[in-house]
C-alpha positions in Angstrom: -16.9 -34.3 39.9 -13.4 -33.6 38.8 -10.4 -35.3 40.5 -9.3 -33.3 43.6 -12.5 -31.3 43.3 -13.3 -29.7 46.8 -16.7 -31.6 47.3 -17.9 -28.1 48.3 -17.1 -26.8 44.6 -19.8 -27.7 41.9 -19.1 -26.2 38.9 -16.1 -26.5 36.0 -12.7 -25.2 37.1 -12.2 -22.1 36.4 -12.0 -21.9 32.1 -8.9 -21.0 30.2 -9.6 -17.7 28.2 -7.2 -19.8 25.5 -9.8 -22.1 24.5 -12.3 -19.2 23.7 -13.1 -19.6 20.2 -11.3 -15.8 18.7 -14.1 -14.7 16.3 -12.7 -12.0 14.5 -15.5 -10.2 14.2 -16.2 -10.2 17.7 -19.7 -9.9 17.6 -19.9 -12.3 20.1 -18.8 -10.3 22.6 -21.5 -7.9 22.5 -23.7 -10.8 23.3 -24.7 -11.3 27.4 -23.2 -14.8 28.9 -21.7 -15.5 31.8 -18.1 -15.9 31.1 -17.8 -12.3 29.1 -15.2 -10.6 30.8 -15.3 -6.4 30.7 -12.3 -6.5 28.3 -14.7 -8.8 26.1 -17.1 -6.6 25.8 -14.5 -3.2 25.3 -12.2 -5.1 22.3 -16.3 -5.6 21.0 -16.7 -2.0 21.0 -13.3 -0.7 20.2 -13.3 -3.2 16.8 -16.9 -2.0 16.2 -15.9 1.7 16.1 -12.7 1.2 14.3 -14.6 -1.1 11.7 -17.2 2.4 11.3 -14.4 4.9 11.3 -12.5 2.8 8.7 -15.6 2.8 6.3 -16.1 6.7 6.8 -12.3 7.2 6.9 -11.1 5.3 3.6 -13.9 7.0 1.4 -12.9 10.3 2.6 -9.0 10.0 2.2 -9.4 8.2 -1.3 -11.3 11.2 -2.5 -9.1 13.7 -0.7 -6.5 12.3 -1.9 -7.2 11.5 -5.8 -9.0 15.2 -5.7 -5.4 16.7 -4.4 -3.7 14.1 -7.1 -5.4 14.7 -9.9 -5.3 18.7 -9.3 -0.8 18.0 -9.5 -1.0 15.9 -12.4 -3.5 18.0 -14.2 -1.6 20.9 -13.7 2.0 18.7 -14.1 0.5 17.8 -17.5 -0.4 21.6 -18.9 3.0 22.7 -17.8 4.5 20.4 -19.5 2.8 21.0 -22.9 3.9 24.6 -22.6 7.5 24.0 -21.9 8.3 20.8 -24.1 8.6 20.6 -27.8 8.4 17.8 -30.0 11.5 17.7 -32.7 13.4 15.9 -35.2 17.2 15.0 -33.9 20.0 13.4 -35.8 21.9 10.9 -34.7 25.5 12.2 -34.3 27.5 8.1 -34.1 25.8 5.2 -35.4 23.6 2.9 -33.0 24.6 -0.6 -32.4 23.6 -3.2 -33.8 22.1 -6.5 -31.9 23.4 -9.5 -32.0 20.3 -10.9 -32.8 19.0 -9.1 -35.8 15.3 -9.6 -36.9 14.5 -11.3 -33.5 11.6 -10.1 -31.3 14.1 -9.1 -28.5 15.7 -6.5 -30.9 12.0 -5.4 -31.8 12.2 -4.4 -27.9 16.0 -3.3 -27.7 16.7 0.6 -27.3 20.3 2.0 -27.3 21.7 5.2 -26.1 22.7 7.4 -28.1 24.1 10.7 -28.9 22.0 12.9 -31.4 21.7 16.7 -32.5 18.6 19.0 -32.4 18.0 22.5 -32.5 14.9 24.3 -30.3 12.4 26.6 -31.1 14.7 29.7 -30.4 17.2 28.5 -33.1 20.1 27.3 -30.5 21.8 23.5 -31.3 21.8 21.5 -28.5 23.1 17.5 -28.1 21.6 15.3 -26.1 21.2 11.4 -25.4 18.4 9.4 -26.3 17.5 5.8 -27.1 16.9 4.4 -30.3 16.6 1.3 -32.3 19.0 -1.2 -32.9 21.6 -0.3 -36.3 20.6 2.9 -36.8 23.2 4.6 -38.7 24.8 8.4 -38.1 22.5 10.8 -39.9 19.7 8.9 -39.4 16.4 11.3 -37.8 14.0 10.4 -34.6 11.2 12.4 -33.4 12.5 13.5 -29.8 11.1 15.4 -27.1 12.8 17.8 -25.4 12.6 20.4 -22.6 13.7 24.5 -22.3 17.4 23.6 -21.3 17.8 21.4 -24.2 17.6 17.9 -22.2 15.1 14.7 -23.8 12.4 14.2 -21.8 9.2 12.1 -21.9 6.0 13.5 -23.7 3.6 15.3 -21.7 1.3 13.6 -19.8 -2.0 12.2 -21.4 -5.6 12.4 -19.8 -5.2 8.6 -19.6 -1.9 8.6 -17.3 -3.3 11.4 -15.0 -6.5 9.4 -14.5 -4.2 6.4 -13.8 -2.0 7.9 -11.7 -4.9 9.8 -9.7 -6.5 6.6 -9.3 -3.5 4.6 -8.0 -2.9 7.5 -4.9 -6.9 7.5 -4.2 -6.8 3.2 -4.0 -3.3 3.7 -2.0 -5.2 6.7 0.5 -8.0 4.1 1.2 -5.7 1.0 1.9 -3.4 2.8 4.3 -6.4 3.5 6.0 -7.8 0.3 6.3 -4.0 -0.6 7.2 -3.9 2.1 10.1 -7.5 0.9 11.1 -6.2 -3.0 11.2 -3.2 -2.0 13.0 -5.0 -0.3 15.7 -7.4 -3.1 16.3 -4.6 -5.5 16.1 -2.6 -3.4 19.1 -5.9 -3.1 21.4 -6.0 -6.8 20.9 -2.9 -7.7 21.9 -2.7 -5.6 24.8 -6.5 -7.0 25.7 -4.9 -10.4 25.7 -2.1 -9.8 27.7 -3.8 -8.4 30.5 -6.3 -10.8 30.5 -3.4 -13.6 30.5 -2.0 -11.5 33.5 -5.4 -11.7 35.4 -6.6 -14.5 34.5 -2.6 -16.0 36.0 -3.5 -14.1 39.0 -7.1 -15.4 39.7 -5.9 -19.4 38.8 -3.0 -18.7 41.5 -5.6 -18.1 44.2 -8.4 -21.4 42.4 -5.7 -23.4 42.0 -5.6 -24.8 45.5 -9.1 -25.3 46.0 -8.8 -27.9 43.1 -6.4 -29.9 44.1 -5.5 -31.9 47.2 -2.4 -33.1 48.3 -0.7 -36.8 48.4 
């Protein structure tokens, strides 16, 4: 018997839901005992149906989403080769030199610089582009370069839109699993607080049947 126990008061006192081992699977809650409480056995369900809707949900969005991806970048990517031409410009100043010549960081080094090329209608344009270290004025480069006469990028290859379809489909299914971990985390939280709250209440009417006074 505990000390101050009421004599007419045989089993434990009344058990602190803070030494519950949290499994976060919370299987355990599914399973009959006596000290499951009906929030118990609701978080169960709850994290049971958001762990099924997040392994229906995540497929789904990762193929909606790549599907709708892939459909931009495919189209991004014809566009592009219709509109952008691949030229020869001249550099109009020279290109400056590194300070470290022949080292692999000037390998890497790009300037910008200021260079000439004409478009497939006949019209001069001048633009900025980077190029390699000491290149002098007059020197050529292999540019590409849009309808208003700007340098852009090359168009994109099958490789980059398969990349780039395949980083939004992986992103789609984590923010779902996210959302999904979110929501379980919430319930939770709330769960335990109003267990806290009732259990508070419940030990405020126990507690005086467990102690005695000096």
């Amino acid at each position: 018997m505990y000390k101050g126990q009421s004599p007419h008061l045989t089993g434990p006192p009344f058990p602190h839901p803070g030494r519950r081992r949290e499994d976060p699977i919370t299987l355990w809650r599914l399973r009959r005992n006596p000290l499951r409480r009906t929030s118990d056995l609701l978080q169960a369900w709850l994290g049971l149906g958001l762990l099924l809707a997040v392994l229906a949900a995540a497929p789904a969005a990762a193929y909606l989403v790549g599907d709708a991806a892939h459909h931009h970048y495919t189209h991004t990517a014809e566009r592009h080769e219709r509109t952008r031409h691949h030229t020869t410009a001249v550099l109009v100043h020279d290109a400056p030199r590194h300070p470290e010549p022949g080292s692999a960081e000037e390998k890497k080094t790009r300037y910008p610089v200021e260079v000439r090329f004409t478009d497939p209608g006949g019209r001069t344009h001048h633009a900025t582009t980077d190029v390699p270290p000491g290149l002098r004025a007059g020197s050529t480069v292999h540019v590409w370069a849009d309808p208003h006469g700007q340098v852009t990028g090359p168009p994109l290859t099958p490789d980059q839109v398969r990349s780039r379809t395949m980083g939004w489909a992986i992103l789609a299914a984590l923010s779902v699993i996210a959302l999904g971990s979110a929501a379980y985390g919430a319930v939770t939280l709330a769960l335990r607080h109003r267990n806290l709250t009732a259990w508070g209440r419940a030990w405020a009417g126990t507690a005086p049947r467990w102690t005695t006074r000096r």
